[in-house]
BAVOPA-185118 format. One record per residue (C-alpha): residue in one letter; x, y, z. Coordinates in steps of 0.25 Angstrom, whole numbers, plus 5000, padded with zeros to 4 digits. Each point is the difference from the previous one (the first is absolute). Layout:
BEGIN
AXYZ...
This chain:
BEGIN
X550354075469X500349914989X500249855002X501549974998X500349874990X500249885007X501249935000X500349874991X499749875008X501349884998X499349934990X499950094992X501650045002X500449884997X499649994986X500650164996X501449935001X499849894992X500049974984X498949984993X500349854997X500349985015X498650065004X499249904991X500849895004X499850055015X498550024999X500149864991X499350064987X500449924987X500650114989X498649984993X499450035010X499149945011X499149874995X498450015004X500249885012X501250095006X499050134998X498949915007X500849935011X500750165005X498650064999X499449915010X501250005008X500050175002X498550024995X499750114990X500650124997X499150105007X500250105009X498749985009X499150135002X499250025012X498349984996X499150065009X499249875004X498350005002X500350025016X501050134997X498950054990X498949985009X500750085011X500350094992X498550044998X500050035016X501150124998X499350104992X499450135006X498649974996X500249875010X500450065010X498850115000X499349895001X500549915011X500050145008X498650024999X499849845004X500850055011X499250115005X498749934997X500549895010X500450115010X498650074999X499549855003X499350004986X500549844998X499049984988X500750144994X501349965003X499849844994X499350064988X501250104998X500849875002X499349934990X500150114989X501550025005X500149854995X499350014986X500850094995X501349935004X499649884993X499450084988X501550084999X500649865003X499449914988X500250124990X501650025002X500249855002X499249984985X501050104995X501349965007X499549854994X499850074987X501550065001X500549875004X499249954987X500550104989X501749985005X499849874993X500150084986X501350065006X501049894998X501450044996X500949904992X501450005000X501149934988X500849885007X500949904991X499749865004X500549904994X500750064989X498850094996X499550135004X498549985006X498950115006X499649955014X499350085010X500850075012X499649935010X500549864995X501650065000X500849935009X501450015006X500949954987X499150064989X500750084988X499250114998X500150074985X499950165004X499850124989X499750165002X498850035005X499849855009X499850005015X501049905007X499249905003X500949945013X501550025006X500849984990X501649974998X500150064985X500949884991X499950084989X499850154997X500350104987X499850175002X499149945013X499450115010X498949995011X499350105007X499949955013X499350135009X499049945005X501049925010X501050115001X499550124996X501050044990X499350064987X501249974992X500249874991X501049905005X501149954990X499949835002X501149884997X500049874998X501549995005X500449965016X500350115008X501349995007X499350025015X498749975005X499050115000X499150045012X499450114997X499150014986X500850094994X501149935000X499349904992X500449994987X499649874995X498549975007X498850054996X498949995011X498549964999X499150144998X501250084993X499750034984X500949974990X500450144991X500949974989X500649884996X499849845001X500549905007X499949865007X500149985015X499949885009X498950005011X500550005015X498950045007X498450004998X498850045008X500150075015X501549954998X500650114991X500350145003X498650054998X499349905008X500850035014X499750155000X498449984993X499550055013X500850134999X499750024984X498850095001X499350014987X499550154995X498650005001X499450074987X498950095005X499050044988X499250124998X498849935002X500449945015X500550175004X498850044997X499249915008X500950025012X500150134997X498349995002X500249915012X500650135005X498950104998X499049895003X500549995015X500250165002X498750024996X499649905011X500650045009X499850135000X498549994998X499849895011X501050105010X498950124995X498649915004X500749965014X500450145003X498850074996X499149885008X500750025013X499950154998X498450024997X499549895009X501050005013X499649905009X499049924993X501149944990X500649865004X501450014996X500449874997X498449964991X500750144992X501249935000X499449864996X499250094989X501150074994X500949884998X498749934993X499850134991X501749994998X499949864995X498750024991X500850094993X501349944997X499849934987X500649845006X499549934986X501150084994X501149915001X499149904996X499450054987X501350054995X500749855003X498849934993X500050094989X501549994999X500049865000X499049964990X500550104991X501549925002X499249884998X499450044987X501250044995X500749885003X499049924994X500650084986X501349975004X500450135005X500750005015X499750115009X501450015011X499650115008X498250005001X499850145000X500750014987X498749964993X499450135005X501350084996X499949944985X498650055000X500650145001X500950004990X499750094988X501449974991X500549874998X501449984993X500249854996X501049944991X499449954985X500749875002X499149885007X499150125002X499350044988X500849894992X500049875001X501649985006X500049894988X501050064989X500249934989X501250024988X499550094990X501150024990X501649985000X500950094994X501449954996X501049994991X500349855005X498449965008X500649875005X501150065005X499250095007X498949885005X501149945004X500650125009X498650025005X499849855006X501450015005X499750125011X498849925005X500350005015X500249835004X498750025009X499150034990X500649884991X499949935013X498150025001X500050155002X500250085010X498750075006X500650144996X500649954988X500250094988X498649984992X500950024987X501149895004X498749914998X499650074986X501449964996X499949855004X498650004994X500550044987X501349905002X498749895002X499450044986X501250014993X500649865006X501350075005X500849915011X500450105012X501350044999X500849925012X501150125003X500350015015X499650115006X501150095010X499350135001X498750085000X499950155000X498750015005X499050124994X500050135005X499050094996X501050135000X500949914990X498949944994X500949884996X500349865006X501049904993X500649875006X501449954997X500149844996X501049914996X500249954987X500949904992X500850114994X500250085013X499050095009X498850104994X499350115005X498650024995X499350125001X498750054998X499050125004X499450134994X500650024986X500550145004X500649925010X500849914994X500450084987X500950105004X500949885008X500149934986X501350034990X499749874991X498749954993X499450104991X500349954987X498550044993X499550085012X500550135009X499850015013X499150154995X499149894991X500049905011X499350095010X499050064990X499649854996X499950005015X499050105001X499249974988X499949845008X499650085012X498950094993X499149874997X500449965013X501149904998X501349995013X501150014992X501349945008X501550004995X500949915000X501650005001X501049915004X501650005004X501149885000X500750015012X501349985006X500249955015X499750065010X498450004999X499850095013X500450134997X499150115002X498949994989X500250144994X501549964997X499249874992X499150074994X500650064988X500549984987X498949904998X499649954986X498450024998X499249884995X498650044997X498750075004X498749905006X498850065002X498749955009X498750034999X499149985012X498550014999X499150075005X499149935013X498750004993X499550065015X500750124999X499550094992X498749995009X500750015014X500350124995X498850064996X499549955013X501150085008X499650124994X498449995004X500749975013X500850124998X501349945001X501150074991X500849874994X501550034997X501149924993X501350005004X500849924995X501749974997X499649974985X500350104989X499050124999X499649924985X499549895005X499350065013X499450094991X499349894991X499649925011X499350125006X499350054988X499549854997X499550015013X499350134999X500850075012X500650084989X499850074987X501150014992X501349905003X500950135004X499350055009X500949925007X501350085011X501249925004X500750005015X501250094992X499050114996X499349995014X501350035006X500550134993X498650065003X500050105010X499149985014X498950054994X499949964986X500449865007X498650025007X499250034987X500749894994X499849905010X498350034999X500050024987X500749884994X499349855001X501249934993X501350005006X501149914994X501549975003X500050035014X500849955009X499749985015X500650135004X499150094990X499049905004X500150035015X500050174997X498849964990X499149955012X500550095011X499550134991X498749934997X499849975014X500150155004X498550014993X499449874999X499949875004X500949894993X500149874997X501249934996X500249854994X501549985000X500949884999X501550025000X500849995012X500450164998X498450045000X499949975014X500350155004X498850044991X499249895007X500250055012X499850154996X498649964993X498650015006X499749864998X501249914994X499649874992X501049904995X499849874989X500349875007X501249984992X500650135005X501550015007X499949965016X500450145003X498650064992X499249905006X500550025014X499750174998X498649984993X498649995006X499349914990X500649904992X499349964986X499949854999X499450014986X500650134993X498950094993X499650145000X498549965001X500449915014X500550135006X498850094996X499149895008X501050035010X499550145001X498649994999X500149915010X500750115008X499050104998X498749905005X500949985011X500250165004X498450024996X499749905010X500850055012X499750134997X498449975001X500449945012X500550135007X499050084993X499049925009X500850015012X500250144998X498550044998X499149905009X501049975011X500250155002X498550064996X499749915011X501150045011X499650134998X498749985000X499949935013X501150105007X499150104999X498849955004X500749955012X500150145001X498850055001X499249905008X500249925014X500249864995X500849934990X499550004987X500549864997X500649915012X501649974997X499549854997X499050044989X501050094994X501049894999X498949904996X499750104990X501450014995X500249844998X498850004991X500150104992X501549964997X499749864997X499650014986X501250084995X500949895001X499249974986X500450154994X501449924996X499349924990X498950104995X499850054987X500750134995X499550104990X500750004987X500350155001X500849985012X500849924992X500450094989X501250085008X500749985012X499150075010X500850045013X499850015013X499650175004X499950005016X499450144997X498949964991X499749885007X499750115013X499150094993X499249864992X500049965017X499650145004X498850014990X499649865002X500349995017X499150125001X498949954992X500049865009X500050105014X498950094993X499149865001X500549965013X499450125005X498949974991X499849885007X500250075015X498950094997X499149924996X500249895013X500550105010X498849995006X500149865003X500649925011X501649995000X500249864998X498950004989X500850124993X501349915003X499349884992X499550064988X501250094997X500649875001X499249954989X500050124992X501550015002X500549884994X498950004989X500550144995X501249975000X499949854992X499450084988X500950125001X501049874992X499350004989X500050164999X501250025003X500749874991X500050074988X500250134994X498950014990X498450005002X499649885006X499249954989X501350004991X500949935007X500349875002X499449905009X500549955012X500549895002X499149885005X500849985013X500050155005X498449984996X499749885009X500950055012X499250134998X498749945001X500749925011X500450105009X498750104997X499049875006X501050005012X499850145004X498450004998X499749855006X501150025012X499250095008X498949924999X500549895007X500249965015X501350004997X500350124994X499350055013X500749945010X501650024993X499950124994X498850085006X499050014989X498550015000X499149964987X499550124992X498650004996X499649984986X499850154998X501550045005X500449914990X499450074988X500450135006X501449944999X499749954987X499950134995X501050075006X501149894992X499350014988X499950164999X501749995007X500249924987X499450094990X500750125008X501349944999X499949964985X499650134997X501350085008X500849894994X499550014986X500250175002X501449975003X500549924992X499750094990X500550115004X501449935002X500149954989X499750124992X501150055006X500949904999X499950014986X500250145000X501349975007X500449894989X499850104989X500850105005X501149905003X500049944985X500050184997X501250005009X500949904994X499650034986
């Protein structure tokens, strides 16, 4: 059942009745605007504007270790072991029950660190006015009194009693639910609201601003706004990735496979030996097979991995949100990103002016400059309001002092904005935008120049890559508010400026570097198809500048032209974020997409993609959808991004690969020997000794090398090839198991139980290096020095353990003579060469044949 709203507390009554004068002089805020002392002073008096989240601390973490199934198949088998009265068994189970909780306990308290660490990049900023001037502070310095500067596409950063507000709506479903946009005032209401509904002159903390802007006055902050008294009933969507469904979806098979086999062995042993079986050392046998099985290091090596990779890419000014993420980038074989700040520098600069009268058009031009970018800039300030003041800079030109009253914000269906300001003869609107735009609103101004002429100079500009922008303007009567298409006409047109924006020198390369990574790059882009087209043939993505389709064309396609077009085209250019949204949900049905937006309507997209990415300076409501936010804007940033992804998926995958083919050429090996003879071929404490060790240097596969061929496509994670590489490979390690029985059946069981010991957990050390890489071992590349030394480690444990008194005392060994041991030497080394060789055998034959597959799919969509 859904939540119902809650109902409006008396404060924030109160203030719905009153003026907007009588509001600031209630909340005591000067008409400029609060000072930085008042700002100060209120701050420490209610604290920061935060609504506190519950962190798991180190003691929640640790016990956390203590709940997974793996541990309690462990502390049963302690349990048993104490009610056989085998106390070393049972302190030894203990002991290893202990290690791996505080192995799982310093990993995942490194990475919640590391989490804590990257949010640091992920402060938001708000626009207040303080003393008499518009400043960028972050959020959680607002404070009860603060006037907050809104637009489209901002998150409300607090409870706010709106003071001022033109064409202003708010979207406001994530307190009540309603999908619709809600209609805002700045004007008293003639009775308190308590419902939220009803409120037509608030705005609350987490709630997006649509259309519009506006000014409102703080009322609450922190855990006391609307938001902050239900947090603990908003329950945030938890994204789950393709890469974290698969592994539960092999968690799943895992266990079945468990138990089922285990259920098989303890059937089969009460059945052929009757009497002579001892129920509960079966039972203490199966659940120490059970656990030798299940792969515990998982969590592990895929939070390490994860975490380093979110680490590395911070390092490059690239935040991760949500960790898995990284892996899903690496997945991704289509990437559609905006030119702008992506493959160009985001630093236009005034190319040409086209006027009849060019200082009447300069002049208009610095005129719509918004006050907060006069004031120092907003962060998401228009990069070509700053060209503007940088060619007023060069030519010496004062900015014009006309007040403003309005702002028509830009919206990417009108492709326009335009502001409205007072001057000494009476009000003016200005309007600029997209020359196709503008033209047909304009009945004066073309004394040289038709509107036909106008847009092919337009196009010609755009053909060597120059944005052309129109510009009109209107002398108005009063009223100022009417609705903006009743303003916008009759307009007289000024003049034509064009930017140029280079090139980043480091595009052309990430692109070339995508492509090896095979990664399909895609612009698209709300600029006109001729200047999309030069960019992208500069950058090599296209050949000719036509080959270009604009978001009109893509909709009168039919379905499946739509299709062919979608695949086929790399440049997409005046789409709006509707044709943009239809552009990645039809890519989606056949690959794997990633998608940078940055305007508060691409959030739908965002939210649709694979993998969504966003520029720092994006709208709050892009931010808010996306997964990685790019500090640094850059093509070649997001490229590391996906390599980084595809070690990451390499790594784990080894990881399960290994799991999969030791762990079970061993259970089965063991199960059927137990079988076949009247003892147990390893005793439950050996096994899980066996387990710890062979375990303990894949915590170092997260930061091994990874062959550059595994790099070169998105590999993918296929359960069923995975089963038959296990089913070759777990048959080859039994084969040597029995191998090994053979050759030392004669021999007493606890010798038998000592060297398979050995044998085991070396066999299984140097199935790693096998089974790491794809390619013939002498091609790849080497491991990593860590996985080396904790190799070495771990293979001089299980030779010198049974040779010492301890090793006989705790865990039952006997020391092997020095010819055992070379019998045992031969066996891991002929294993190895075995193993290489099945491996190599398969390998190639898969890929054969998925190449096979790959050219009849490139026959196919030909």
């Amino acid at each position: 059942m859904t939540q119902p709203p809650p109902t409006v507390p008396l404060s924030h009554q109160t203030v719905q009745t009153q003026t907007p004068t009588d509001v600031l002089r209630v909340l005591g805020t000067p008409a400029d605007g609060l000072s930085s002392g008042q700002s100060t002073e209120r701050r420490l008096r209610d604290g920061p504007n935060i609504i506190q989240e519950r962190e798991r601390g180190w003691i929640a973490i640790f016990c956390r270790q203590f709940a997974s199934p793996l541990i309690g198949l462990l502390a049963a088998a302690g349990i048993v072991s104490f009610i056989l009265g085998e106390t070393t068994d049972g302190l030894t189970i203990v002991l290893i029950l202990i290690i791996n909780g505080f192995l799982g306990f310093v990993q995942e308290f490194r990475s919640a660190h590391s989490l804590r660490s990257l949010k640091k990049f992920l402060k938001t900023t708000t626009a207040v006015r303080r003393s008499g001037s518009i400043r960028i502070v972050p959020r959680e310095e607002l404070v009860v009194g603060d006037v907050v500067v809104m637009r489209a596409g901002d998150e409300v950063p607090a409870d706010l009693r709106l003071i001022d507000a033109s064409d202003f709506r708010s979207d406001e479903s994530t307190l009540t639910g309603e999908s619709t946009d809600v209609f805002k005032t700045a004007s008293p209401l003639d009775r308190p609201a308590t419902t939220l509904y009803q409120c037509h002159n608030l705005v609350f903390s987490g709630s997006t601003v649509r259309r519009g802007e506006g000014e409102g006055i703080v009322i609450a902050t922190g855990g006391r706004t609307i938001l902050g008294s239900i947090a603990h009933l908003v329950a945030e969507t938890q994204h789950v990735s393709t890469f974290e469904a698969n592994l539960k979806r092999f968690s799943r098979f895992l266990l079945n496979v468990v138990a089922v086999s285990l259920g098989l062995v303890v059937i089969v042993n009460l059945l052929t030996k009757g009497e002579s079986v001892h129920l509960t050392e079966q039972l203490l046998f199966a659940l120490a097979l059970a656990v030798s099985v299940i792969p515990e290091a998982l969590p592990a090596v895929t939070t390490i991995t994860l975490s380093r990779g979110a680490l590395e890419l911070a390092r490059r000014h690239v935040v991760v949100k949500r960790l898995t993420a990284i892996e899903d980038l690496g997945q991704i074989d289509i990437l559609c990103t905006d030119k702008t700040g992506t493959l160009t520098e985001n630093a236009p600069a005034v190319a040409q002016l086209i006027a009849d009268d060019r200082g009447e058009l300069v002049h208009a031009l610095l005129e719509g400059i918004p006050p907060t970018v006069r004031a120092g800039g907003r962060e998401s300030g228009d990069p070509f309001d700053h060209a503007l003041l940088v060619l007023a800079g060069q030519q010496g030109l004062p900015l014009p002092t006309a007040a403003l009253l309005r702002e028509i914000p830009f919206e990417p269906t009108r492709r326009r904005s335009g502001v409205i300001v007072r001057r000494a003869l009476g009000q003016r609107l200005i309007l600029r935008g997209a020359p196709e735009t503008i033209l047909p609103l304009c009945t004066h101004g073309f004394d040289r120049l038709t509107p036909a002429t106008l847009l092919k100079k337009t196009e010609s500009l755009g053909r060597v890559g120059e944005r052309v922008i129109a510009v009109a303007v209107r002398d108005l009567d009063a009223p100022i508010f009417e609705k903006t298409a009743t303003l916008e006409r009759d307009l007289t047109f000024l003049g034509l400026v064009s930017f140029v924006d280079p090139l980043k020198p480091t595009s052309r390369r990430a692109i070339i570097q995508a492509e090896q990574l095979g990664v399909e790059v895609k612009i698209v882009t709300g600029d006109n198809p001729a200047v999309a087209g030069a960019v992208a043939q500069k950058l090599g993505l296209i050949r000719a500048p036509t080959e270009v389709i604009s978001g009109d064309h893509l909709e009168r396609l039919s379905p499946a032209d739509y299709g062919q077009a979608a695949r086929h085209y790399r440049v997409f250019a005046r789409m709006t974020p509707e044709q943009k949204y239809h552009l990645i949900r039809t890519l989606e049905k056949t690959n794997s997409v990633g998608f940078l937006g940055e305007g508060m309507n691409d959030a739908p997209a965002l939210k649709l993609a694979s993998v969504s990415l966003v520029v720092n300076t994006a709208s709050d409501v892009a931010r808010g959808a996306a997964d990685i936010v790019l500090l640094n804007t850059g093509l070649d940033v997001i490229v590391e991004g996906i390599t980084q992804g595809r070690l990451i998926f390499a790594n784990v995958i080894k990881y399960i690969k290994y799991t999969l083919i030791g762990n079970f050429g061993n259970f089965f090996a063991i199960a059927g020997i137990s079988l076949i003879v009247d003892f147990l071929p390893m005793l439950p404490v050996q096994i899980l000794l066996t387990n710890l060790l062979t375990d303990f240097p894949l915590v170092a596969v997260a930061g091994d090398r990874v062959d550059r061929s595994e790099l070169t496509r998105p590999q993918h994670f296929h359960l069923r090839e995975l089963g038959f590489l296990t089913l070759l490979l777990g048959l080859t390690s039994a084969l040597f198991d029995f191998i090994f029985f053979g050759l030392f059946r004669s021999q007493s069981p606890i010798v038998i139980q000592s060297l398979w010991f050995t044998e085991s957990i070396l066999t299984e050390l140097l199935l790693i290096y096998s089974i790491r890489t794809t390619l013939p071992l002498e091609r790849s590349r080497g491991s990593s020095p860590t996985l080396i030394w904790l190799t070495l480690l771990a293979g001089l444990t299980a030779i010198a353990l049974p040779l010492t008194p301890f090793g006989s005392r705790v865990f039952h060994f006997v020391p092997p003579t020095a010819s055992m041991l070379f019998i045992i030497g031969a066996i891991v080394v002929a294993y190895f060469v075995v193993t290489e060789s099945v491996k190599r055998l398969y390998y190639r034959r898969y890929r054969f044949h998925a190449q096979s597959r790959r050219i009849n799919n490139t026959v196919l969509e030909t």
